[in-house]
Steps between C-alpha positions, in 0.01 A plus 500: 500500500667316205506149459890352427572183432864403528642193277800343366666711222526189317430171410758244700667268252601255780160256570568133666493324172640611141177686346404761245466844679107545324235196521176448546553306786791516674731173683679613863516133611509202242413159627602300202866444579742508801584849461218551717667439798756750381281737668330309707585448898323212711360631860474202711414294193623265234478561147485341183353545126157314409256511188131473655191573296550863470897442366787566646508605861789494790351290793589633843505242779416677822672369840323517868772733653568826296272791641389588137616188262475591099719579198629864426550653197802807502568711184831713630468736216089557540301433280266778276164405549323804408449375182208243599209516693503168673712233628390141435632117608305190525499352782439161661432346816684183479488450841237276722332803694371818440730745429543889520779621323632886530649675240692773621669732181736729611613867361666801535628842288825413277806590718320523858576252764178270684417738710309677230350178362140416405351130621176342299322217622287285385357139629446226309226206649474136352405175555704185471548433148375829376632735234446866427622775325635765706449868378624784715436843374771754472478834677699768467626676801401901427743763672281820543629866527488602896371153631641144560388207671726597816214778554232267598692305784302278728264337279491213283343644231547858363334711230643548188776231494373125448710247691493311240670739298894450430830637308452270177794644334657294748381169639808338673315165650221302462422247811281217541466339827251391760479642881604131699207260611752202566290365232695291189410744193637513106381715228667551161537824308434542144652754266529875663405729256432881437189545252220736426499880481620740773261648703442870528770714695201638721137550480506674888396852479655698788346806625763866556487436801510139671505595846240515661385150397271377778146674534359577808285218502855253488422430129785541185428840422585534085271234415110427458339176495102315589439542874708766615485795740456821363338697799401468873157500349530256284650309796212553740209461214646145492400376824145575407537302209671197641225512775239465269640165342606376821160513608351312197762266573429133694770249527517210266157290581693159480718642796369447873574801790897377501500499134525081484256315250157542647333212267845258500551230744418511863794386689561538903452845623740601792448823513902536355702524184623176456639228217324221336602253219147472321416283158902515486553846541627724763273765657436783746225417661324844653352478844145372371658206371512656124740459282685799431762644247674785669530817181655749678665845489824544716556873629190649553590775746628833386811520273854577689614822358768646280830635591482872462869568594746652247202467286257780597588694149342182343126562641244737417265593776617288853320661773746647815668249782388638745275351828152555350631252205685291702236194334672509202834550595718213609888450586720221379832371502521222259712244650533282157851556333360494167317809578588807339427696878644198684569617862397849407234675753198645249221606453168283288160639433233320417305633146225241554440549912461884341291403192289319752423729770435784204268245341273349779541799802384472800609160673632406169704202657160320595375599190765368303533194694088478463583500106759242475241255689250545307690555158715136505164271539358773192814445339468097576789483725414311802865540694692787660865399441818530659568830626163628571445762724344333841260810504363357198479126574390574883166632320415126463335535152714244329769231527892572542842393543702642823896540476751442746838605420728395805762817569769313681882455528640387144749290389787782431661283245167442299397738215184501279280675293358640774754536746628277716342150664373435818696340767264218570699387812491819683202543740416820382342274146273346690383801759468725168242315328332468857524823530329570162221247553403634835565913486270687363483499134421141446351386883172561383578217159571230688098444611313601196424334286489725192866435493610225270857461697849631481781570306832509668784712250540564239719383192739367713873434339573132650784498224666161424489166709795677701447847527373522865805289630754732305297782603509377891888441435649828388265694783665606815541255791218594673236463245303257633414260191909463467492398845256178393698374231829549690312293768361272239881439369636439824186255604589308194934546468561537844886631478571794283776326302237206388317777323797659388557182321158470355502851377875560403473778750800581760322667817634478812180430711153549500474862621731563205292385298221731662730755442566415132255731243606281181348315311632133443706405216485132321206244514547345808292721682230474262261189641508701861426832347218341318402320829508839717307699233228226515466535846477900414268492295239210684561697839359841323213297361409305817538814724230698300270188513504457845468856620173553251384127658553657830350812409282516213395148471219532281622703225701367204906541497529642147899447415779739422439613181740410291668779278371439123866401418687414824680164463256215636711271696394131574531530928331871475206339305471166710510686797241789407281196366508329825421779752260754258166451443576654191767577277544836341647649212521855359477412156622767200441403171260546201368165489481239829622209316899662476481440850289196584838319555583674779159457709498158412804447686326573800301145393155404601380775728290823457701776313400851514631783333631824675534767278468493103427823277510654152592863412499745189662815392131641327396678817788771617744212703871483413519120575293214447587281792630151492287410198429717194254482282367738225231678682180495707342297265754227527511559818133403573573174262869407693272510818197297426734225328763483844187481742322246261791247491533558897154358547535257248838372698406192715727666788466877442225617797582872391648784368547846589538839296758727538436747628214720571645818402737591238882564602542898574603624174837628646572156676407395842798578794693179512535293166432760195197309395303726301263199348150579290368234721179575688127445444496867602760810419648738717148714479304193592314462205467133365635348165202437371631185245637336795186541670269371222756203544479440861155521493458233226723264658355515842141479360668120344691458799342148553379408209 
């Protein structure tokens, strides 16, 4: 199959500023005078020319209200930038808090429309005052005979095309702006340039024939790299070999039978999880009255599944659907609209369920879930995280988190990442997470006391300091958190027309406005939006605590988890500080300090961190996850700097991995994610760098 790479026929004499067409380095966006802003368009932001120590720069001013605030950079005729190999500003935080700034470029083939366009982006971290230089590498986007990107739908990653790649004959924006915090931010932007040489047009060999591309182990077929499958015997032979080290394996010796400090201090044992402040630092304490840090891996249960719908040409070897399988086979109807299969009935099998049963035989689920207990102490991981399968923490062999996610009525006129929120004034919010508690998954958590408590969601989108009361407003008239406010408004207006006046509104009573599904226009309705979503947000809070009081009363309430870049509103904070034991964070970048600022918000209580991970493109995966890095090796050194500056955090009381097992490489059902994430792969063998890391850390846990 022949490689062909499709460019500009040539050079475009139209760049932002007058230039010569050949230079070493190359100027799209010069800082130096006001015809700057001749291409330049503000995005909820002010502004102006500056000189800092780095020269020139355009400061951008960021306001509190824009969704994504920045500057924009538009080149109507494209610009050629197949010429260079990188793209380079400097850039400064000139702001008072930390700041991550996205650069978004933006391309597409001369004389198409968007629709065919290419997106790179790249995030830039700093800390107030800071400078860097900003160097973005420049891919070219490959067109190959008989394949396109459009044949491997429903993943995030594919092979053979990078998404970072794009059409750099012609880049028609360049956009720098920061997702909204309601936080007062500035940066200023030096000089955009074009410099260095091009890179190669492709060094990606592709085989005659692509498809199939998946093994029948779930692994990328057309490539070889350290660990992987090549036979069921290779795949049995390793148990024996893993069982041998397992066995020569003790837990750390500093660690005492919950994984706490054996030697440290002796506080009060209750025989729970609990809290402590201790020489000025927040703790877990573990049931023996140890202090404990809580390393954990989330997802340690079998992996999901990959669609195998209008995909089956794609595999190599998937054994039939039919009833003797039926423990590998799974349907789905993915009811997120970003989903490629959205609302679509299908079909998933599960490659490492498969791998699994091949690899251990008879009883292989005890025997796998006989593994995982005794690998994660081996491996010096003293927590089962989030989403672990009961079967597994039921065995009582080490500590764990339990999750409640309440399934109840939503607020129709509420959206978020994912999907919409809970009603919180409907009954059926309460009697769900009741329900939960006390049915038979998580009835038998609430009394032991291997459990270190609860989360309750997950990544919840609270939006803005009004987005519940909107949301309640444009539902239908019998939702019943629009019902509160309009009872709230009339409690505080008492006629229609006062109200009307307050909010330059014209309805003609209060059951209109029931009936009304708009939003309101103007301020004047602001301070009682703000007022209504406070009481929102403090009654979902409050409601959780008192049911796990009620119900669970010695195990810890563990927070919400906040999504690693969800807004973090003042009231959402204040009110998940007052009623949580502990406040949680999914946290998603390469080093903890980029987002200390956030958990600090959260202000003097125990912190603990949901979900955090690293991933590579060395070992067969088509994505890296949320945060790349080069490969295993880095990897390893990404994770024992994140967990190190947890402990060392005065509030941080954990930190948890994930996940146990490597996306499937096809994508799991609902989202696409295909991340190189796990401590194992789809086969179930370890990464051994990650290990050796693991290991290391837990081993220094506590010192």
């Amino acid at each position: 199959m022949m490689a062909i790479v499709r460019v500009s026929g040539s050079i475009l004499a139209f760049v932002v500023m007058a230039l010569p067409l050949v230079a070493s380095d190359r100027v799209l966006v010069d800082m130096s005078s006001n015809a700057a802003f001749e291409t330049s368009k503000a995005a909820g932001s002010k502004l102006s020319l500056v000189t800092n120590e780095t020269g020139p720069a355009l400061r951008a001013v960021l306001g509190t209200t824009h969704q994504w605030p920045g500057v924009s950079f538009l080149f109507e005729r494209g610009i050629d930038a197949s010429t260079h190999g990188q793209l380079t500003f400097q850039m400064k935080n000139s702001g008072e808090s930390p700041l991550r700034v996205r650069c978004r470029i933006d391309s597409r083939p001369k004389g198409s429309d968007e629709s065919a366009g290419l997106t790179r982006l790249h995030d830039v971290s700093l800390e107030p005052g800071k400078s860097k230089e900003v160097r973005i590498p420049l891919i070219p986007h490959i067109e190959y005979e008989g394949i396109s990107p459009k044949d491997f739908f429903g993943m995030r990653g594919i092979p053979f095309f990078s998404k970072e790649s794009m059409h750099l004959e012609n880049i028609t924006q360049i956009l720098l702006f920061v997702v909204q915090d309601h936080e007062p931010h500035a940066f200023e932007v030096g000089t955009v340039r074009l410099v260095g040489k091009p890179s190669p047009a492709s060094s990606i060999p592709i085989p005659e024939k692509v498809f199939p591309f998946i093994d029948e182990f779930g692994q990328f077929k057309h490539r070889d790299w350290p660990g992987k499958t090549h036979s069921l015997q290779e795949l049995v032979e390793s148990v024996e070999t893993e069982t041998r080290t397992l066995a020569a394996t003790s837990p750390p010796d500093s660690w005492d039978r919950f994984g706490g400090w054996k030697d440290g201090p002796q506080l009060e044992a209750t025989g729970w999880f609990r809290t402590a402040k201790h020489d000025d630092r927040w703790t877990l304490v573990d049931p023996d009255g140890r202090l404990f840090f809580s390393l954990g891996i989330d997802g340690v249960d079998f992996e999901p599944g990959t669609i195998l719908d209008e995909r089956h040409h794609w595999f190599e070897n998937v054994p039939p659907d039919t009833a003797a399988n039926s423990e590998f086979y799974f349907p789905w109807k993915p009811d997120l609209e970003r989903s490629y299969f959205y609302n679509k009935s299908v079909r998933a099998f599960s490659f490492h369920r498969y791998n699994v049963m091949r690899k251990y035989g008879a009883g292989w689920k005890t025997r796998f879930a006989e593994v995982c207990t005794k690998r994660l102490p081996a491996w010096g991981i003293n927590t089962l995280g989030n989403w672990t399968s009961p079967h597994i923490y039921a065995m009582g062999k080490l500590p764990y988190v339990a999750y409640v996610r309440p399934k109840s009525k939503t607020v129709q006129g509420s959206s978020g990442h994912w999907g919409k929120f809970k009603d919180v004034f409907d009954s059926s919010f309460e009697a769900s997470i009741r329900s939960q508690l006390q049915g038979q998954t998580l009835a038998g958590t609430v009394n032991d006391p291997m459990c270190i408590g609860y989360f309750v969601d997950n990544e919840l989108s609270f939006g803005d300091e009004t987005a519940m009361s909107v949301a309640s407003l444009t539902s239908p008239a019998d939702q019943n958190a629009k019902r509160e406010l309009v009872s709230d408004l009339k409690e505080k207006y008492g006629v229609i027309t006062a109200l009307n006046k307050a909010w330059n509104t014209n309805h003609a009573s209060w059951g209109a406005l029931l009936d009304h599904e708009d939003a309101p226009d103007g301020k004047g309705a602001r301070s009682d939006l703000v007022a209504f979503n406070t009481k929102f947000v403090r009654t979902y809070f409050s409601t959780v605590r008192r049911i796990l009081n009620e119900i669970a009363p010695n195990h810890l309430y563990l927070g919400c988890r906040y999504g690693s870049s969800a807004p973090i509103i003042p009231m959402v904070m204040q009110a998940n500080a007052e009623f949580a034991d502990v406040v949680s964070f999914n946290v998603y970048s390469r080093f903890l300090s980029d987002k200390l600022a956030r958990l600090e918000k959260a202000g003097d209580k125990p912190y603990i961190i949901g979900e955090f991970h690293f991933g590579a493109l060395d070992r067969g995966m088509f994505d890296t996850g949320l945060v790349r890095v080069a490969d295993q090796k880095e990897r390893a050194e990404a994770f024992t700097q994140f967990v190190t500056d947890c402990v060392k955090h005065p509030n941080i009381v954990g930190c948890h991995w994930f996940q146990f097992c490597d996306s499937p490489t096809t994508a799991r059902p609902w989202d696409h994610e295909n991340y190189q994430i796990g401590f194992t792969d789809t086969c179930d063998t370890p990464y051994a760098e990650l290990i050796e890391a693991s290991r290391k850390m837990g081993e220094s846990l506590y010192q």
